[in-house]
C-alpha beads as a LAMMPS data file, in Angstrom:
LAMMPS data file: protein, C-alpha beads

241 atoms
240 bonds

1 atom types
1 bond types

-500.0 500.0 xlo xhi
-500.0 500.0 ylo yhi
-500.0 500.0 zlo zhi

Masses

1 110.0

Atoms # bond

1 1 1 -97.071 -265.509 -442.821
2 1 1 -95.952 -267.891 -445.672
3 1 1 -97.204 -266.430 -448.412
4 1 1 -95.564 -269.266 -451.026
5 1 1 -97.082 -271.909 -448.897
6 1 1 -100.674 -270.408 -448.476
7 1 1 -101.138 -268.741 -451.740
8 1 1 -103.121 -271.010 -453.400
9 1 1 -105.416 -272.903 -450.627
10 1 1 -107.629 -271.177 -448.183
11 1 1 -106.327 -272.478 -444.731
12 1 1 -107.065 -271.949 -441.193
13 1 1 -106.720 -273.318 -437.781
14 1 1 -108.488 -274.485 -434.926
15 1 1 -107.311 -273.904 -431.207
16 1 1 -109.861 -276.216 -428.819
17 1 1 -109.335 -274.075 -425.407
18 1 1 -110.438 -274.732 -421.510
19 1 1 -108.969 -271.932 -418.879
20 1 1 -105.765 -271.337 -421.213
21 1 1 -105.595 -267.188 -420.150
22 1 1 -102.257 -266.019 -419.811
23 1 1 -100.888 -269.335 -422.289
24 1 1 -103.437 -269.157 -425.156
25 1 1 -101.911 -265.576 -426.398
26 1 1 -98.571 -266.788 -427.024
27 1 1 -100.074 -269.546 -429.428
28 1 1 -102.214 -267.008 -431.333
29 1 1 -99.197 -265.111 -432.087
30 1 1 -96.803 -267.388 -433.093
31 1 1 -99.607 -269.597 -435.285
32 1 1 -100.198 -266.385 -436.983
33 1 1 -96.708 -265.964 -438.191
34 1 1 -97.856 -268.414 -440.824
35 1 1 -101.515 -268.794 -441.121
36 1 1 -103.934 -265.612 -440.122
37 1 1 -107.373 -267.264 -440.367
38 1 1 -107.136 -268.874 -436.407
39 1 1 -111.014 -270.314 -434.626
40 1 1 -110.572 -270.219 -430.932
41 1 1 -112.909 -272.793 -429.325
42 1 1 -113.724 -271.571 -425.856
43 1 1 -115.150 -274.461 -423.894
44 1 1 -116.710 -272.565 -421.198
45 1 1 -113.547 -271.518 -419.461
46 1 1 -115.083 -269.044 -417.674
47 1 1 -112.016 -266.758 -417.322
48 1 1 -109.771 -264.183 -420.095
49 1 1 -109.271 -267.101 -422.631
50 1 1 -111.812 -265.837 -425.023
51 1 1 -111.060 -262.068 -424.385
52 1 1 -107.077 -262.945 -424.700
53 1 1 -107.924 -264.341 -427.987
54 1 1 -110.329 -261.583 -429.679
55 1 1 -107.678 -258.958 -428.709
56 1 1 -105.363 -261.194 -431.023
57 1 1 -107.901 -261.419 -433.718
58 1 1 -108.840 -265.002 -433.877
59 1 1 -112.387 -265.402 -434.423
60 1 1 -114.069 -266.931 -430.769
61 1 1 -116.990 -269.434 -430.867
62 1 1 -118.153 -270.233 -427.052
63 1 1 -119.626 -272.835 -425.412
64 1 1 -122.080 -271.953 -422.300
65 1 1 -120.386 -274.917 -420.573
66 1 1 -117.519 -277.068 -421.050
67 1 1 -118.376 -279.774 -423.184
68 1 1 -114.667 -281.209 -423.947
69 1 1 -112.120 -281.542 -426.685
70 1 1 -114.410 -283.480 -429.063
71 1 1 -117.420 -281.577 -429.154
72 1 1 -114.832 -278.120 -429.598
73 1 1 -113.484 -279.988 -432.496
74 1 1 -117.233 -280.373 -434.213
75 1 1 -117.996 -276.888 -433.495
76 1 1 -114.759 -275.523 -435.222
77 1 1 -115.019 -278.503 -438.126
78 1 1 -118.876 -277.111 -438.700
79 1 1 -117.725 -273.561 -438.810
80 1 1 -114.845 -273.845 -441.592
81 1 1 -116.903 -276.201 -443.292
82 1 1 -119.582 -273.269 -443.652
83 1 1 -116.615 -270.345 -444.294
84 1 1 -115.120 -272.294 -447.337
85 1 1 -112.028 -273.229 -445.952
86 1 1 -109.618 -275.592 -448.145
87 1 1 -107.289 -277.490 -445.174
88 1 1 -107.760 -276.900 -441.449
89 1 1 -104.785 -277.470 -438.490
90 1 1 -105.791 -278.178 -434.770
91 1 1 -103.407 -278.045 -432.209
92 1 1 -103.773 -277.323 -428.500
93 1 1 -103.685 -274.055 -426.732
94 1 1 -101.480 -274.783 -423.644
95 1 1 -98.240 -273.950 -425.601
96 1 1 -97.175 -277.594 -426.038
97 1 1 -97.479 -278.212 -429.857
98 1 1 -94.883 -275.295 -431.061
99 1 1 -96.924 -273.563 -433.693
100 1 1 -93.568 -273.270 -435.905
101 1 1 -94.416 -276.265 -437.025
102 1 1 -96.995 -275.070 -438.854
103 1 1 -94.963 -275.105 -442.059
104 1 1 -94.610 -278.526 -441.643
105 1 1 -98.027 -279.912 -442.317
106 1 1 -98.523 -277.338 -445.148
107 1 1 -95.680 -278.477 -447.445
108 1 1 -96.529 -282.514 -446.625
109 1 1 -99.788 -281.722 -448.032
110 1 1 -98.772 -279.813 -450.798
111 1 1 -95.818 -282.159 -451.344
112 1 1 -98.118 -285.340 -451.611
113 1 1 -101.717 -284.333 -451.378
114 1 1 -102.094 -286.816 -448.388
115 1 1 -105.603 -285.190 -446.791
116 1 1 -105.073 -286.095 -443.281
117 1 1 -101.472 -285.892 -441.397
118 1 1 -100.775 -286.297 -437.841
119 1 1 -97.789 -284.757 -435.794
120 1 1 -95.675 -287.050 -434.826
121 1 1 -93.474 -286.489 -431.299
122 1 1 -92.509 -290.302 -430.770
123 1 1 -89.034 -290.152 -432.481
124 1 1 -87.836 -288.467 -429.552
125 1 1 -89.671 -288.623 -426.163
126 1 1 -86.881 -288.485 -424.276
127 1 1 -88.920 -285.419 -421.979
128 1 1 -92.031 -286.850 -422.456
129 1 1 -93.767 -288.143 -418.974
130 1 1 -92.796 -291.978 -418.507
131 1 1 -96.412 -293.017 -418.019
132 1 1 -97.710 -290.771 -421.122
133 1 1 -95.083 -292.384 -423.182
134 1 1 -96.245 -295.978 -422.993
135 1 1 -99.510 -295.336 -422.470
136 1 1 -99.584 -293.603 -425.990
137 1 1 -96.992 -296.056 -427.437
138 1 1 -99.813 -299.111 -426.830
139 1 1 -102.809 -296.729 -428.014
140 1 1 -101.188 -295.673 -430.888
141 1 1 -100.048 -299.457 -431.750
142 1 1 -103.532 -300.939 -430.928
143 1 1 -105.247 -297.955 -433.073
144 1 1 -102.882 -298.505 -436.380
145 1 1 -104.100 -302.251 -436.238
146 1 1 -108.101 -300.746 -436.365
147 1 1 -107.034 -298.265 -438.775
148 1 1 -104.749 -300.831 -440.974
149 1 1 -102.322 -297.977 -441.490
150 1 1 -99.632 -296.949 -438.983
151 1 1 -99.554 -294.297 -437.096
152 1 1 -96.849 -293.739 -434.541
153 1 1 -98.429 -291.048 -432.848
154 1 1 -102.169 -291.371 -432.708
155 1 1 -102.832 -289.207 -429.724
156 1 1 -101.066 -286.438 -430.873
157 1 1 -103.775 -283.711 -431.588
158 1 1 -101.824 -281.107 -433.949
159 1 1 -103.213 -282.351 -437.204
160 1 1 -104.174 -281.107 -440.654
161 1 1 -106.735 -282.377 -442.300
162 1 1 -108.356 -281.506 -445.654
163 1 1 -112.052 -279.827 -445.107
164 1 1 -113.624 -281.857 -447.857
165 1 1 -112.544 -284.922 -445.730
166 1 1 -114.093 -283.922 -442.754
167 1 1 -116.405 -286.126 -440.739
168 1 1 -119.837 -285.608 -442.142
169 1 1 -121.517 -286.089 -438.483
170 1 1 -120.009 -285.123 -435.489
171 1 1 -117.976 -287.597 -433.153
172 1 1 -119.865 -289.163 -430.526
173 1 1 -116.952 -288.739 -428.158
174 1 1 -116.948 -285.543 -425.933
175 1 1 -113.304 -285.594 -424.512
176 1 1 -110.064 -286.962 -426.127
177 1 1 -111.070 -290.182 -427.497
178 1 1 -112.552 -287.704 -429.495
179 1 1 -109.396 -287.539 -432.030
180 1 1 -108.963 -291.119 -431.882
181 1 1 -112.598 -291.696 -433.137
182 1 1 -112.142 -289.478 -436.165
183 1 1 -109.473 -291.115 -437.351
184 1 1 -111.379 -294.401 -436.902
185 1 1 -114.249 -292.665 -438.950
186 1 1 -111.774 -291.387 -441.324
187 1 1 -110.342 -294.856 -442.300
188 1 1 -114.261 -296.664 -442.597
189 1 1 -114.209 -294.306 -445.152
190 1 1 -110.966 -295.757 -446.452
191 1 1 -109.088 -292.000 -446.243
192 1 1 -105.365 -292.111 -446.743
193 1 1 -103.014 -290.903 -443.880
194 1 1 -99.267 -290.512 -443.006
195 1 1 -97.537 -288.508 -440.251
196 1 1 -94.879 -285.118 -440.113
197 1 1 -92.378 -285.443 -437.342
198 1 1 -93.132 -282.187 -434.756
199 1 1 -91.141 -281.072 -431.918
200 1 1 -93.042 -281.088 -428.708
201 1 1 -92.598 -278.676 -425.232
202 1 1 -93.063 -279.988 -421.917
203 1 1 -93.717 -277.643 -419.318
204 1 1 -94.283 -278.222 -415.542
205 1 1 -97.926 -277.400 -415.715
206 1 1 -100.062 -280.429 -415.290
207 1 1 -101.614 -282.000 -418.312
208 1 1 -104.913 -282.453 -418.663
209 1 1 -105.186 -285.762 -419.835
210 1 1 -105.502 -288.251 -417.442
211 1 1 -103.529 -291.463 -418.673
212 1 1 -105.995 -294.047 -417.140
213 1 1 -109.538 -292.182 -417.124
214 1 1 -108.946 -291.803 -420.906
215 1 1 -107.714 -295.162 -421.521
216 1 1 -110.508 -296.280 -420.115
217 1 1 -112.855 -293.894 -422.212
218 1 1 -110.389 -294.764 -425.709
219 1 1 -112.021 -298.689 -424.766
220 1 1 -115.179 -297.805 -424.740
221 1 1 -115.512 -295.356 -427.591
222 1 1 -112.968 -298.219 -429.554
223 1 1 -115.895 -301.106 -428.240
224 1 1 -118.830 -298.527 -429.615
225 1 1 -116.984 -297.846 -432.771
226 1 1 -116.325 -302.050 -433.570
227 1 1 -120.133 -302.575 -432.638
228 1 1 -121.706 -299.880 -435.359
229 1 1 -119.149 -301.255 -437.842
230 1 1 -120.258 -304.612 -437.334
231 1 1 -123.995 -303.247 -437.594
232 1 1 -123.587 -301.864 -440.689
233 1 1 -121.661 -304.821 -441.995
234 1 1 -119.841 -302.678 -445.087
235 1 1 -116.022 -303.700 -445.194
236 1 1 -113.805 -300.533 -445.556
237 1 1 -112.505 -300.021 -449.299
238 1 1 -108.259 -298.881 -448.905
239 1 1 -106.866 -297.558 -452.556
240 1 1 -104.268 -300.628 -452.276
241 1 1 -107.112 -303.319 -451.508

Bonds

1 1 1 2
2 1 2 3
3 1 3 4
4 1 4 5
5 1 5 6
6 1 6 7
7 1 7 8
8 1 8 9
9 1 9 10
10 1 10 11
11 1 11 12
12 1 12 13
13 1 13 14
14 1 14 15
15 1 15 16
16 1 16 17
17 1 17 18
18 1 18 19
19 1 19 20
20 1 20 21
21 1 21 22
22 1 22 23
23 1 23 24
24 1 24 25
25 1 25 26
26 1 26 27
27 1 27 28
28 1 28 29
29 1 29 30
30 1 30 31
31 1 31 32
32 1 32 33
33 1 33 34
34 1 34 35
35 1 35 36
36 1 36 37
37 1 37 38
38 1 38 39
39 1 39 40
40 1 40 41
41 1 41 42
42 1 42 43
43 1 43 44
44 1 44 45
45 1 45 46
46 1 46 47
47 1 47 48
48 1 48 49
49 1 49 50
50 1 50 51
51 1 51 52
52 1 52 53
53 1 53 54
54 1 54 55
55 1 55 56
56 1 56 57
57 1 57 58
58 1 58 59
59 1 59 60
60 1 60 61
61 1 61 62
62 1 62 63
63 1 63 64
64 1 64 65
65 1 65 66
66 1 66 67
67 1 67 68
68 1 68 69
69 1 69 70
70 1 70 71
71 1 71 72
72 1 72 73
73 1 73 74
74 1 74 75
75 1 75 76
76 1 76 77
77 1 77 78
78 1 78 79
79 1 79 80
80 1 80 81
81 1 81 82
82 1 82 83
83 1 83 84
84 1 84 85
85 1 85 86
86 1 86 87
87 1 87 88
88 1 88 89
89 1 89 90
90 1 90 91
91 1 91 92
92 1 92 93
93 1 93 94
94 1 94 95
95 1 95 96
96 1 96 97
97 1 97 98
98 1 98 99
99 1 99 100
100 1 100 101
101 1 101 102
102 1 102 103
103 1 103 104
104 1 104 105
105 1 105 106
106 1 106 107
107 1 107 108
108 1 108 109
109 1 109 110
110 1 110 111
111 1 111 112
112 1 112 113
113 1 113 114
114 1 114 115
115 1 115 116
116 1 116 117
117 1 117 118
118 1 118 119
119 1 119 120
120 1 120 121
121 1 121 122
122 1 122 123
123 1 123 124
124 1 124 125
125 1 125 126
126 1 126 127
127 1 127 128
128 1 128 129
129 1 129 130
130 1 130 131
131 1 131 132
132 1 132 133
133 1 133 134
134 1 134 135
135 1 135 136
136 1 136 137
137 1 137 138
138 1 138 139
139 1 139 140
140 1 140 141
141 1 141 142
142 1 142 143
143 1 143 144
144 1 144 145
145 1 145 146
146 1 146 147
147 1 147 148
148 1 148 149
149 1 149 150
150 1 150 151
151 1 151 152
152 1 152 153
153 1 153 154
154 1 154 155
155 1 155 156
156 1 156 157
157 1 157 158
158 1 158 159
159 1 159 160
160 1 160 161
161 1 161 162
162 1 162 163
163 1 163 164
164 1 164 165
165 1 165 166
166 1 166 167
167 1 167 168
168 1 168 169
169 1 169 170
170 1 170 171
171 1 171 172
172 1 172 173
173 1 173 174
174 1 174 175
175 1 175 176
176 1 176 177
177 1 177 178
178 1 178 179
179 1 179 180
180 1 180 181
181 1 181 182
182 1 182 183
183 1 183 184
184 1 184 185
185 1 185 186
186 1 186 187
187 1 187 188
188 1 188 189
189 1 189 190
190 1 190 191
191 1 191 192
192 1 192 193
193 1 193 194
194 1 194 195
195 1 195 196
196 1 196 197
197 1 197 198
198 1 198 199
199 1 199 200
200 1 200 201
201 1 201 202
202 1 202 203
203 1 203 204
204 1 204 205
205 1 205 206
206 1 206 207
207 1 207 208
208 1 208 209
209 1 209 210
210 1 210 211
211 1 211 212
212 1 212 213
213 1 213 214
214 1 214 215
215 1 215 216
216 1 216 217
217 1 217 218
218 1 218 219
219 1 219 220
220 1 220 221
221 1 221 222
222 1 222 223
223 1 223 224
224 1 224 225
225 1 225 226
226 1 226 227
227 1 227 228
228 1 228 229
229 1 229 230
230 1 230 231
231 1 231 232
232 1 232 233
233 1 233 234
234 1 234 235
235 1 235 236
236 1 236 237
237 1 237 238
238 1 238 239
239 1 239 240
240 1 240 241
């Protein structure tokens, strides 16, 4: 662990997990090279992914049933709101965000006190699935403009964000559009954000997002999301506005 880095904020990291046994191990291990404090969110896997990750010594909260990415993401955001934590990571369990990164986020923040910052795999995507690639390449275009900040990369779920910035309620969406609605939330509230460049490992396991099933869900939580803005009729507030 980085002891310089860590010293002097409490920090800790959330691992959203569905049927990662024999994967989710590997992460543990290598996240806790740098930070110790680790939340596994088992989302009613139903096999060794919770047990894999007590013998490790992350801390498990389980759901009965899987529930999806964005409601493991309000569990583990309610839980290190109630332990104190300062900043909190997220970043998958299938092995494809390399927790060496880790570093990364840490010294952005500390560098420039930016409370949200979102990995970044776009500047090379030369392995990256075709379809994946421009499918997140239009989302990540089409988001910025909602957001009115860029962000190259606004699928990418390895993330830090700083507790007292957390979403106050939980997100509305259950699976990935999940992470695209907190960032929408996020800059209503007119919260500053910027991007670290991350390396990123594809495997030949199949992912499981589903390029045109969540499209279609990112529309309609993006339509829900433009509707209750326009309801509550309160223009968002940027520092440079």
């Amino acid at each position: 662990m980085n002891e310089t880095i860590t010293k002097s904020i409490k920090v800790g990291v959330i691992i959203p997990a569905y049927r990662e046994q024999g994967r989710i191990g590997s992460v543990i291990r290598r996240v806790m090279d740098h930070v110790r404090d680790v939340v596994v969110i088992d989302d009613g896997s139903g096999d060794g992914t919770a047990a894999e990750a007590e013998a490790l010594g992350a801390v498990v909260l389980r759901h009965s049933e899987n529930q999806g990415k964005g409601m493991a993401l309000n569990t583990g955001f309610a839980y290190m709101r109630e332990q104190g934590f300062d900043v909190v990571l997220t970043l998958d369990a299938d092995g494809q965000h390399n927790p060496d990164d880790v570093p990364r986020f840490l010294e952005a923040y500390r560098r420039t006190g930016i409370p949200v910052l979102i990995g970044n795999r776009m500047k090379d995507t030369s392995r990256m699935p075709v379809v994946r690639r421009l499918t997140n390449r239009f989302m990540s275009w089409l988001l910025s403009r909602e957001l009115r900040q860029f962000i190259p990369d606004t699928q990418c779920g390895f993330r830090l964000y700083a507790c007292d910035i957390l979403p106050p309620k939980p997100v509305k969406s259950p699976r990935y559009a999940a992470e695209s609605e907190i960032l929408l939330n996020l800059a209503d509230r007119g919260i500053r954000m910027d991007s670290v460049p991350i390396s990123t490992i594809y495997r030949d396991e199949q992912s499981k997002i589903n390029p045109w099933t969540d499209t279609l869900r990112f529309f309609k939580m993006l339509r829900r999301h433009r509707r209750e803005r326009s309801r509550v009729g309160q223009p968002r507030k940027f520092e440079d506005d």
